[in-house]
C-alpha positions as CSV (number, residue, x, y, z in Angstrom):
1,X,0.0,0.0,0.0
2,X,1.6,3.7,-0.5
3,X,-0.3,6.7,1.0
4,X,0.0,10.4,-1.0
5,X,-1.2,12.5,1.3
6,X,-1.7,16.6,1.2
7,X,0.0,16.9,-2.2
8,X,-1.3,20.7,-2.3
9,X,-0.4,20.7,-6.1
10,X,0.4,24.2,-7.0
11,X,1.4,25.2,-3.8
12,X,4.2,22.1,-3.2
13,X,4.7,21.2,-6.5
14,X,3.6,22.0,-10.2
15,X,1.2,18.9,-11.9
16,X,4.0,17.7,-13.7
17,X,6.0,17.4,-10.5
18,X,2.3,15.3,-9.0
19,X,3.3,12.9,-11.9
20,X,6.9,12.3,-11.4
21,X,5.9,11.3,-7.5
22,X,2.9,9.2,-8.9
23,X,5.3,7.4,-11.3
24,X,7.9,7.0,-8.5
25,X,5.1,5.5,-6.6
26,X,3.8,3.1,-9.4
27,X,7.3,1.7,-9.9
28,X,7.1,0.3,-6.3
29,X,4.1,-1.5,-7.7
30,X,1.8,-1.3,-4.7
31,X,-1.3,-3.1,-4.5
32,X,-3.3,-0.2,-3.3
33,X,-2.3,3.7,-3.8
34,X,-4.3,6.1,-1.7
35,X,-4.2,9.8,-2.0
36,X,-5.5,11.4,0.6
37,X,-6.0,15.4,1.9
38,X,-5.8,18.4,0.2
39,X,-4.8,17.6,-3.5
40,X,-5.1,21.4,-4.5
41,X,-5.7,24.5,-3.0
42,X,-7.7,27.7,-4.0
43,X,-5.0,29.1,-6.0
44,X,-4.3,25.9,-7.7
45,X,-3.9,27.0,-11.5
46,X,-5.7,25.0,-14.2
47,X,-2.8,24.1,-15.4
48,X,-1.7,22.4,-12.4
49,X,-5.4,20.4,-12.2
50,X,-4.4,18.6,-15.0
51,X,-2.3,16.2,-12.7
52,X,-6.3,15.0,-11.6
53,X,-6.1,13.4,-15.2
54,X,-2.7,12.3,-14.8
55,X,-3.8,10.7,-11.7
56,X,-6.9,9.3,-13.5
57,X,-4.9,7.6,-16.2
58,X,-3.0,6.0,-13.2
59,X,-5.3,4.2,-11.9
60,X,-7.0,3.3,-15.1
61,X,-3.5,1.6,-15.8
62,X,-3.6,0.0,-12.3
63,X,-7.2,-1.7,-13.7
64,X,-5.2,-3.9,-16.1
């Protein structure tokens, strides 16, 4: 199991950064990944949301 907890992407890191930690995580090949807490923040830029679709495509890839 890995936990991700309180990324705050845009405020800790930029979406692209989410993805490097999410591939990090992947390569461990967990049975389970949770991501828990604040994922963004107010000022989160749209740009930045697009790591929810990077995270989506993650666990679509898990499903296989």
């Amino acid at each position: 199991m890995a936990v991700f907890s309180d990324s705050h992407t845009g405020t800790t890191f930029h979406g692209e950064g989410f993805a490097e930690h999410m591939k990090t995580i992947e390569a461990q090949n967990p049975d389970v990944v949770l991501i828990v807490g604040d994922f963004v923040d107010d000022d989160t830029t749209k740009e930045d949301r697009t790591s929810l679709r990077i995270m989506q495509e993650a666990v679509r890839r898990r499903k296989n």
